[in-house]
C-alpha positions in Angstrom: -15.9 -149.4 -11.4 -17.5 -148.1 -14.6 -16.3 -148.9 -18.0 -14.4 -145.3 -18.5 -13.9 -146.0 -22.6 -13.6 -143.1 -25.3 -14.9 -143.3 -28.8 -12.1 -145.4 -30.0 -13.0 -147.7 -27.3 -9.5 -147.1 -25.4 -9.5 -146.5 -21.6 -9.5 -143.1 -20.5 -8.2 -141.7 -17.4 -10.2 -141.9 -14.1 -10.2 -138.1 -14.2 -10.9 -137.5 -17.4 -14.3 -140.1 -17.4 -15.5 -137.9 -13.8 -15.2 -134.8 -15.4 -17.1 -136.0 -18.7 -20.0 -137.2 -16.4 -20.1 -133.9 -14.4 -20.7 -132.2 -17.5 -22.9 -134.5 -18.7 -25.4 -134.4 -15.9 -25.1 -130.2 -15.6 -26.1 -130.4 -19.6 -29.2 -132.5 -18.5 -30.3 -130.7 -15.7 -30.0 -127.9 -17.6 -32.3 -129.4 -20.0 -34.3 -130.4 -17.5 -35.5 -129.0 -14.3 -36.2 -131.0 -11.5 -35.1 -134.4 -12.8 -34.9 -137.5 -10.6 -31.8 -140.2 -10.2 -33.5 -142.5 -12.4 -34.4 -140.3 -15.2 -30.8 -138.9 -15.5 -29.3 -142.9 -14.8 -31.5 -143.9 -17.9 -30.7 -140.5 -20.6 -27.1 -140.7 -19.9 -26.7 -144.4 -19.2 -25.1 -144.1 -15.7 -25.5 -146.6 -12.8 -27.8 -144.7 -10.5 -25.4 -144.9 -7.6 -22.6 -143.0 -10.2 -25.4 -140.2 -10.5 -25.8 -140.2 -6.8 -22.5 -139.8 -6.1 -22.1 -136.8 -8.7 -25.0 -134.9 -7.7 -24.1 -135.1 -3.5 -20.7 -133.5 -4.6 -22.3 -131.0 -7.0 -25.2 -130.4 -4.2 -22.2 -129.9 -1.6 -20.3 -127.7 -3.9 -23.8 -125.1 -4.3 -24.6 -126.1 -7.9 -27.1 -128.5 -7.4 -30.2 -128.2 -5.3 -32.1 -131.0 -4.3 -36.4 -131.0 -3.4 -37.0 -131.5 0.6 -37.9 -135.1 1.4 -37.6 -136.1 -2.7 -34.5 -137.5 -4.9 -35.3 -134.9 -7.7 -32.4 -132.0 -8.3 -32.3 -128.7 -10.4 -29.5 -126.2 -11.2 -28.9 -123.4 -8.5 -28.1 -119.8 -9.8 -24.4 -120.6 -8.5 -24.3 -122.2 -12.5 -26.2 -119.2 -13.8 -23.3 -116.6 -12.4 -20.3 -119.4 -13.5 -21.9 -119.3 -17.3 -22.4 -115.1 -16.7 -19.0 -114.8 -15.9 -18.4 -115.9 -19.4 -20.6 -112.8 -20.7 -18.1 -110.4 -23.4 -19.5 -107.8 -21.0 -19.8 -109.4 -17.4 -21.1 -106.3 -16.3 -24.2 -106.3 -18.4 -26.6 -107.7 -16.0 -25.8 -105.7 -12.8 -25.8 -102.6 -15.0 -29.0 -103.4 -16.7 -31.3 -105.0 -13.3 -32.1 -101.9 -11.9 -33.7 -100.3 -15.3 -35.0 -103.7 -16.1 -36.8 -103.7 -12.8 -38.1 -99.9 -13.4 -39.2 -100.9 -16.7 -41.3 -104.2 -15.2 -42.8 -101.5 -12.4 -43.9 -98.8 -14.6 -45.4 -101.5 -17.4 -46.5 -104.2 -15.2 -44.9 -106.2 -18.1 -42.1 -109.0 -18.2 -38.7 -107.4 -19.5 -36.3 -109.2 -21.2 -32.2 -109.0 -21.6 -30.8 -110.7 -24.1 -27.4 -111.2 -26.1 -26.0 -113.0 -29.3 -24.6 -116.9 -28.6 -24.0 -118.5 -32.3 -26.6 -117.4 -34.7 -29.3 -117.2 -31.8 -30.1 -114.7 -28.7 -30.0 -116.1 -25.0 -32.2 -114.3 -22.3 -29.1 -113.6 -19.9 -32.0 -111.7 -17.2 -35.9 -111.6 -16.7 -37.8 -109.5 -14.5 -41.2 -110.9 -14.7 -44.8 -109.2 -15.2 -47.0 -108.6 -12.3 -49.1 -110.7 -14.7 -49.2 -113.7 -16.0 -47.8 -113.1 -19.3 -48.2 -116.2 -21.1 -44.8 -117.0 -22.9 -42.3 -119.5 -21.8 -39.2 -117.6 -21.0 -36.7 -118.5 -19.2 -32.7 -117.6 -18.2 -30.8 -119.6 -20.1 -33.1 -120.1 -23.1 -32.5 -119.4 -27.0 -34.6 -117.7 -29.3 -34.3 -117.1 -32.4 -33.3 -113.9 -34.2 -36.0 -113.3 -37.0 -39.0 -113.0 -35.2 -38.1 -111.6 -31.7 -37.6 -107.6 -30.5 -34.2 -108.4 -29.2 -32.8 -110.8 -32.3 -34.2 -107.9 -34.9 -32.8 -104.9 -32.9 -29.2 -106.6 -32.7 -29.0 -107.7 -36.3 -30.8 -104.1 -37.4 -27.5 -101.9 -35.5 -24.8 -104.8 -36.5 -22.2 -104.3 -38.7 -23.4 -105.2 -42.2 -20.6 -108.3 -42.8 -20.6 -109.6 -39.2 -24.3 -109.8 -39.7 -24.4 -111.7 -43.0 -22.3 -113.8 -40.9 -24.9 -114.3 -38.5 -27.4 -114.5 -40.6 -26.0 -117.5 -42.4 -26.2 -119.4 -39.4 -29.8 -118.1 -38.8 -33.1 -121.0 -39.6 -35.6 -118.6 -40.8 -38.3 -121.1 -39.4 -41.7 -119.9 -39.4 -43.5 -120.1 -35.7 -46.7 -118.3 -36.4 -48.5 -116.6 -39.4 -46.6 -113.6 -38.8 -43.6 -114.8 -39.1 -41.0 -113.2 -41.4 -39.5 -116.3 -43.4 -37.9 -114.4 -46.4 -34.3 -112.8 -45.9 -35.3 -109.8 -48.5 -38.5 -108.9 -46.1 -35.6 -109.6 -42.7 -33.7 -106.9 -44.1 -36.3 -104.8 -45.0 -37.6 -104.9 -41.7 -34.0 -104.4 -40.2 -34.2 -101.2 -42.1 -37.8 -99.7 -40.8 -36.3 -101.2 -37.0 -32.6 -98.9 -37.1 -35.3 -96.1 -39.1 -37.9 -96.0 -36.2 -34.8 -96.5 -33.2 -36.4 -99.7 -32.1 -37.5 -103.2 -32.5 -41.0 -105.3 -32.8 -42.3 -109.0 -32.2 -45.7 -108.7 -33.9 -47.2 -112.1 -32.7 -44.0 -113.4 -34.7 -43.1 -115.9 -32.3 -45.6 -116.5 -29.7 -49.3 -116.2 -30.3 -51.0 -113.5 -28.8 -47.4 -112.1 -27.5 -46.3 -108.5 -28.6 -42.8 -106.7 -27.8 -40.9 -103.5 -27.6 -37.0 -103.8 -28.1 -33.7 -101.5 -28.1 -30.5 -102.6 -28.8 -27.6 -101.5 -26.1 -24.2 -100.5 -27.1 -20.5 -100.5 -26.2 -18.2 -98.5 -26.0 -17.1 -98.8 -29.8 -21.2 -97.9 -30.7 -21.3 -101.6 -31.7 -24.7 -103.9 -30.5 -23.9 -106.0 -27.3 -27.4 -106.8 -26.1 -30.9 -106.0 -26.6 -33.9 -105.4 -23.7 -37.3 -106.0 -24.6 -40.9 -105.6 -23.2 -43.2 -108.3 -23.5 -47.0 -108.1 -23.5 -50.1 -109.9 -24.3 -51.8 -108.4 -26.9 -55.1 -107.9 -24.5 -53.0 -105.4 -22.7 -51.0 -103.9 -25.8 -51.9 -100.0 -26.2 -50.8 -98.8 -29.3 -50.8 -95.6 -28.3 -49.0 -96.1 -25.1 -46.2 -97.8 -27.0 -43.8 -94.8 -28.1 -44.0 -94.1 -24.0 -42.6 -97.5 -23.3 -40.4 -97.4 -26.4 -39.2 -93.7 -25.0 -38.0 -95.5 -21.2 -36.3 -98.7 -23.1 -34.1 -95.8 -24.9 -33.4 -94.2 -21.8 -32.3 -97.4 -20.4 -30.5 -98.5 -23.0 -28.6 -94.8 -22.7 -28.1 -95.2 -19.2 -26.7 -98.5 -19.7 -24.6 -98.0 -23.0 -22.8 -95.2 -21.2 -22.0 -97.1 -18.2 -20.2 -99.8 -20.9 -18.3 -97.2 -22.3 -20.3 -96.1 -25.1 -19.7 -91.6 -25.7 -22.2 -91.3 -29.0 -25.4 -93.0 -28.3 -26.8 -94.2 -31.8 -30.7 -94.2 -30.9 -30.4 -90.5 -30.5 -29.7 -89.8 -33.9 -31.5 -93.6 -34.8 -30.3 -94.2 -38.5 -27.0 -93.0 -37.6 
């Protein structure tokens, strides 16, 4: 049998040591797609046959897939919906695909959905470009707020103390030239974003990468999510983009009443 010790180098329950290692080995999967027995035996220091055993139960159970004819395994999207569930609004995602997916059709661009975890924003849905698009996105994946469409169009509509909150727990790193590092220029930018009803990544984050984003709202008029359209910059049109801006507002009003929300605050955009 393993050495099931805590910290304090005490035993620990039998129970207690299994669940510990089930979360363990989600967490690295979850860093890590397609990972093989030996991989995961060596980053958590597990026997291999303890990681086999885990993973055939978590297969059985649906939230593990394993490759035909190969001893690598992934995350299903049985995880995904558990960690949805945990959404403030578990709604958000069915009310949002169906506009998302209009949006990706009539852009032929990738279109993000994202919400606020800590002082970061999580893509919670994707519909992908027709394209290749060029920008590692993912479900499940952080960004960070300063220099993305979705984190400036959430901080922009957020109440002003929750958001020094926020803030606070913001790295104002700098990914590319274009990146805003300085809080005074964040919140003057916050200011033209609520002034102009939405939100821009000017090659902020990713090179060459330029997006559209609207916040959506609750029922209480407060900022619950933001949904973005991503596109090269070969394929940006200036000129197009108050169009595209005009259908992420009238998703986000679609969507914002669904949630609750009676006053939409993009149609009268600083108010």
């Amino acid at each position: 049998m393993d050495d099931d010790l805590n910290e304090g180098g005490k035993q620990q329950p039998e129970s207690v040591a299994a669940v510990l290692k089930v979360f363990a080995i989600l967490q690295a999967l979850s860093e890590q797609r397609d990972t093989g027995i030996s991989d995961l035996s060596v980053r958590l220091a597990m026997p291999k046959a303890t990681v086999y055993r885990f993973l055939q139960t978590m297969k059985t159970l649906g939230y593990v897939s394993q490759e035909s004819d190969s001893e690598r395994y992934g995350l299903t999207m049985k995880a995904f919906e558990l960690g949805a569930k945990a959404l403030q609004y578990p709604d958000l995602v069915e009310l949002a695909k169906h506009h998302m997916q209009m949006l990706a059709d009539a852009t032929g661009e990738t279109v993000h959905l994202g919400t606020l975890i800590d002082s970061e924003i999580i893509y919670v849905h994707k519909v992908d470009s027709r394209h290749m698009l060029g920008m590692y996105s993912r479900v499940g994946r952080r960004a960070p707020i300063h220099c993305t469409a979705i984190g400036k169009v959430l901080m922009a509509w957020e109440h002003p103390e929750r958001r020094q909150r926020v803030l606070q727990g913001a790295e104002f790193k700098r990914f590319r030239d274009k990146t805003i590092v300085e809080p005074a220029a964040f919140a003057a930018e916050l200011e033209r974003v609520k002034a102009q009803g939405f939100g821009e990544d000017r090659e902020e984050f990713d090179d060459h990468i330029r997006c559209l984003g609207v916040p959506i709202f609750d029922r209480l008029g407060q900022p619950i999510a933001g949904m973005s359209v991503s596109f090269p910059t070969f394929r940006y049109d200036e000129a197009k983009a108050p169009e595209v801006v005009k259908m992420l507002q009238d998703a986000s009003r679609d969507i914002s009443a669904r949630l609750g929300c009676s006053k939409f605050p993009l149609d009268s955009k600083a108010g």
